[in-house]
C-alpha positions in Angstrom: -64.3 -7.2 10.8 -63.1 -7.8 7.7 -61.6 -4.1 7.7 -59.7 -4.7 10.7 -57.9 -7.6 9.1 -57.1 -5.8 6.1 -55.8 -3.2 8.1 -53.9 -5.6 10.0 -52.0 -6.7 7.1 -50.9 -3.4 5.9 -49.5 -2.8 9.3 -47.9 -6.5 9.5 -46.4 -5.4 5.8 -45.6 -2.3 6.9 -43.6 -3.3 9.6 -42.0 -6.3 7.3 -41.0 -3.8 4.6 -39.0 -1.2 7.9 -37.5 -4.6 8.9 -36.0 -5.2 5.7 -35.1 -2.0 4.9 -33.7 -1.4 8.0 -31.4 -4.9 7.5 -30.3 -4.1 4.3 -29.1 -0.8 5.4 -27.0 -2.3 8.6 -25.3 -5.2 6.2 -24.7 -2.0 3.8 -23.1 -0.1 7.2 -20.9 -3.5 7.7 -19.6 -4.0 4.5 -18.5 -0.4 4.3 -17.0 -0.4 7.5 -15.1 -4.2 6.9 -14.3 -2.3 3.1 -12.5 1.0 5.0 -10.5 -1.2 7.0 -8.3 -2.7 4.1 -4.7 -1.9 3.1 -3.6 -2.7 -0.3 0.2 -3.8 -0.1 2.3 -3.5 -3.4 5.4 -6.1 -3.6 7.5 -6.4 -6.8 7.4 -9.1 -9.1 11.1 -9.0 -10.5 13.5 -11.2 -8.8 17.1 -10.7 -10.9 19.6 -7.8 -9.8 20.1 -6.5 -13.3 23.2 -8.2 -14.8 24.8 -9.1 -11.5 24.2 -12.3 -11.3 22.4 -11.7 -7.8 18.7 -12.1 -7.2 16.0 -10.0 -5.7 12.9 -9.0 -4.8 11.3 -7.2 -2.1 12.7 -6.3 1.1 10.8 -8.4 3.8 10.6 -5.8 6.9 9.4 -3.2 4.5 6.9 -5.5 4.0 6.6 -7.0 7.7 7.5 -3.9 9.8 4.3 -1.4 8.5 2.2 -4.8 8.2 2.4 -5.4 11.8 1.0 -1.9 13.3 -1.5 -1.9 10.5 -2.8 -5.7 11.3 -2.9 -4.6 15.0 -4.7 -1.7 15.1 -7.3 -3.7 13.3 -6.6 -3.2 9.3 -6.7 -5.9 7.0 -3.8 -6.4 4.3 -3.8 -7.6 1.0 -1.4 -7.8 -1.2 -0.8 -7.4 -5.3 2.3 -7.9 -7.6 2.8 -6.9 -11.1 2.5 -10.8 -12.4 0.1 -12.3 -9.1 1.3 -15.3 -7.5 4.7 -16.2 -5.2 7.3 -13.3 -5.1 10.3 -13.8 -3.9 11.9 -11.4 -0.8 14.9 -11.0 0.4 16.8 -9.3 3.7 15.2 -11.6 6.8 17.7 -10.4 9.2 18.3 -12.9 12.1 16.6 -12.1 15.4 13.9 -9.4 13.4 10.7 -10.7 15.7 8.4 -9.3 13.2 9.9 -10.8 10.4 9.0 -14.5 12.5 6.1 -13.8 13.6 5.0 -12.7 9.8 6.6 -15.9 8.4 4.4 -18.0 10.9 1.0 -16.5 10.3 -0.3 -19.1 8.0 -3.3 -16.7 6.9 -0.8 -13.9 5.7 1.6 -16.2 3.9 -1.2 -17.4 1.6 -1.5 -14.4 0.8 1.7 -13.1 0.7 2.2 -16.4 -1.4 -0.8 -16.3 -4.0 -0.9 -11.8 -4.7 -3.4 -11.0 -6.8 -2.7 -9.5 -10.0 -3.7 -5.7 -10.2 -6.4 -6.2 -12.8 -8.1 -8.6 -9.3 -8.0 -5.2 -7.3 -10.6 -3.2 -7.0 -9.8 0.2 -5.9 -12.8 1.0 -4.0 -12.0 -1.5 -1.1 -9.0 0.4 0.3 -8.2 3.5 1.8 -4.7 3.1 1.3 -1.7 1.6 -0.7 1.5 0.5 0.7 4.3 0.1 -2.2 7.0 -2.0 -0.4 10.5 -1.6 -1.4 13.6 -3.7 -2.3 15.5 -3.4 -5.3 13.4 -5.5 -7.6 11.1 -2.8 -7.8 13.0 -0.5 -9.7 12.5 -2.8 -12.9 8.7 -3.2 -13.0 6.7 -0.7 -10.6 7.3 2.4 -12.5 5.9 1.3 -16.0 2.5 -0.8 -14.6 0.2 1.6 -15.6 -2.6 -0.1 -13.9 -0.8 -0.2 -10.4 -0.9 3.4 -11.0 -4.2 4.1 -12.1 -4.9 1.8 -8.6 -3.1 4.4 -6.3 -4.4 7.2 -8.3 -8.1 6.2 -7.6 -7.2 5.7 -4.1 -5.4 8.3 -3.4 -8.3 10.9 -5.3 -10.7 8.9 -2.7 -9.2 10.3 0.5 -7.1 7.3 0.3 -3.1 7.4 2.1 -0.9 6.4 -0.5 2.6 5.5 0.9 5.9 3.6 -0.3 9.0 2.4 1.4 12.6 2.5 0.4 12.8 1.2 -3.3 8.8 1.2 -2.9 8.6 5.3 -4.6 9.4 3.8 -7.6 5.7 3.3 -7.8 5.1 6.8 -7.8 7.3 7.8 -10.3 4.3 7.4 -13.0 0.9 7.7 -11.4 -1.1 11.1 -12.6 -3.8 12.6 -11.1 -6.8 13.0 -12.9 -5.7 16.8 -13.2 -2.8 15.6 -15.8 -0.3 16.5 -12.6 1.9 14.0 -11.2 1.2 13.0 -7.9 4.4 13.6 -6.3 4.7 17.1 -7.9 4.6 19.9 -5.8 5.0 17.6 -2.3 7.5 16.5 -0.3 9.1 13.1 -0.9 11.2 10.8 1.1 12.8 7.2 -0.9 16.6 5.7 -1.0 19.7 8.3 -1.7 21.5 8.4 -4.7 24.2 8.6 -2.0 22.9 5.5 -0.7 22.1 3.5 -3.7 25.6 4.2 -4.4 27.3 3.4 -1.5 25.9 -0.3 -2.2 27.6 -0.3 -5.3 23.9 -0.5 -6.9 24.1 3.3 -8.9 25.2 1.6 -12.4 22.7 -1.6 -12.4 19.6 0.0 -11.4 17.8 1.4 -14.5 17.4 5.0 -13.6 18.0 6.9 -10.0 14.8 6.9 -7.7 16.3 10.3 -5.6 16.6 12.2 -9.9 13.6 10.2 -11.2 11.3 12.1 -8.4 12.7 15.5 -8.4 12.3 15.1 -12.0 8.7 14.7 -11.8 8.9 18.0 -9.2 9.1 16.3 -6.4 10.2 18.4 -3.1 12.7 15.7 -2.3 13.6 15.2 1.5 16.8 13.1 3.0 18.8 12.6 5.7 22.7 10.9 6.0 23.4 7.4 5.5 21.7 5.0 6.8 19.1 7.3 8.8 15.4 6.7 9.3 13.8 9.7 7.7 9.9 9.8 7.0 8.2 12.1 4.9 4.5 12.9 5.1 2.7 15.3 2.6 -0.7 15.7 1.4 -1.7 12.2 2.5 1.6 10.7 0.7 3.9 8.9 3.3 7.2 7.5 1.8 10.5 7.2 3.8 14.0 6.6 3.0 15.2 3.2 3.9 15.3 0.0 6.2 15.8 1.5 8.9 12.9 3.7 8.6 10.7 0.1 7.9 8.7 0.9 11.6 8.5 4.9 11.3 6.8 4.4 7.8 3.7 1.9 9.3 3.1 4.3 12.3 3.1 7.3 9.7 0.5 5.5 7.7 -1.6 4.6 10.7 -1.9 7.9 11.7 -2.8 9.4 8.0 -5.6 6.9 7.9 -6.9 8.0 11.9 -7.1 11.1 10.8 -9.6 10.0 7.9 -12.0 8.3 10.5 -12.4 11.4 12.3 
C-alpha cells in the first residue's frame, strides 16, 4: 500500500514537472514570437536648418507612410531619437489620410512623443530598423555610434535594415563586424545631390548624402527628379524621396516575409 502511494507521487510529480516545463517553453514561444514582430523606427533629434533660420526635423510621411503597412500587417513600432523624448516633424501635407490617422492614434503619439534614447534599445527585440528621413537627420544620425552599433546587430541577426530619404544618413557610419561598411559593395537608393540641390539645400547641409555613400562604396542607384525609386540589396532597403514614402514600407514588409519563411 504504502508503495503504491509513493509511486503515486512520483507520477503526480512527474507529470507536475512536464506541466511546467511544458508552460515555460510556450511563454518562451510567445515572447519570441511578440519579440520578432517589432520594428525599430529611427527619427532625428535635430530640429534647426543649419544657419537658415528655418526649422526641422523629420519628415512625417516617411515616418507615417512605411508605419502604416507595417502596423497592419501586424508589426509593432517603436521608435528612438538621438536625445529620447518629443521630436519635432515637419511636411504634414493637407489631405495625406495616413498622416491623420497617425496623428489620432493616441497609443503611437506617446510614443512618437516620449522616443526612447538608443542606450533604452535593445537590439535583440527587432528584426528591423527603419531610419526616417527629413533634413534634420543629416546633422546627428551619421556620428551616433550607438544608433549604429543598433543596426549593425540587427542587421548581422537576419534583421532588414532600411532608411528613407534623408534617413541613409544613418548608414553612412555603421560597420559590420567584418571592419566593412555596410553599404559597401550594395546597392543604395537616398535623396540626389541633384535634388538636394534643386531645394536650394546643397550649401547648408553638412556633407552630400548621394557622395557620402558612394564614398563608403556604395553602388548608388537614382532616378530623375522627384521619382519614387526603391532600392533593395542584401536585406538593406532605402529609397530616394517623399514620394517613394509608400514604396519603401511595402519593400520592408516583404524583406521581413521572406524571414518568416
Amino acid at each position: 500500500m504504502n508503495h503504491n502511494k509513493v509511486l503515486s507521487k512520483i507520477i503526480f510529480l512527474t507529470v507536475c514537472v512536464l506541466f511546467l516545463g511544458i508552460s515555460m517553453i510556450n511563454a518562451q514561444t510567445i515572447k519570441s514570437n511578440k519579440m520578432s514582430k517589432k520594428v525599430l523606427f529611427v527619427v532625428t533629434s535635430h530640429d534647426k536648418l543649419g544657419n537658415t533660420g528655418e526649422s526641422t526635423g523629420y519628415y512625417l510621411g516617411e515616418v507615417t507612410h512605411p508605419w502604416a503597412i507595417l502596423v497592419d500587417a501586424g508589426y509593432e513600432i517603436d521608435f528612438v531619437s538621438p536625445k529620447g523624448g518629443n521630436p519635432s516633424y515637419y511636411g504634414n501635407t493637407p489631405d495625406d489620410k495616413v498622416n491623420e490617422r497617425f496623428l489620432a492614434d493616441d497609443y503611437y503619439q506617446n510614443k512618437i512623443q516620449n522616443t526612447m534614447t538608443p542606450s533604452e534599445v535593445n537590439p535583440d527585440e527587432y528584426v528591423g530598423i527603419l531610419y526616417a528621413g527629413g533634413h534634420g537627420t543629416m546633422w546627428d544620425f551619421a556620428d551616433i555610434e550607438e544608433l549604429a552599433v543598433i543596426a549593425q546587430k540587427i542587421y548581422e541577426k537576419n534583421g532588414i535594415v532600411s532608411a528613407v530619404c534623408h534617413g541613409p544618413a544613418g548608414l553612412v557610419n555603421i560597420k559590420l563586424s567584418n571592419g566593412k561598411y555596410l553599404v559597401d559593395g550594395k546597392k543604395i537608393n537616398a535623396f540626389t545631390n541633384e535634388e538636394e540641390a534643386a531645394v536650394k539645400l546643397d550649401e547648408v547641409v553638412p556633407f552630400r548624402l548621394e557622395s557620402k555613400l558612394i564614398e563608403r562604396g556604395a553602388k548608388f542607384e537614382k532616378s530623375g527628379l522627384w521619382q519614387a525609386h526603391v532600392t533593395v540589396d542584401e536585406r538593406v532597403v532605402t529609397r530616394q524621396n517623399p514620394q517613394s514614402a509608400h514604396a519603401v514600407g511595402e519593400a520592408v514588409l516583404e524583406e521581413l516575409r521572406k524571414l518568416q519563411k
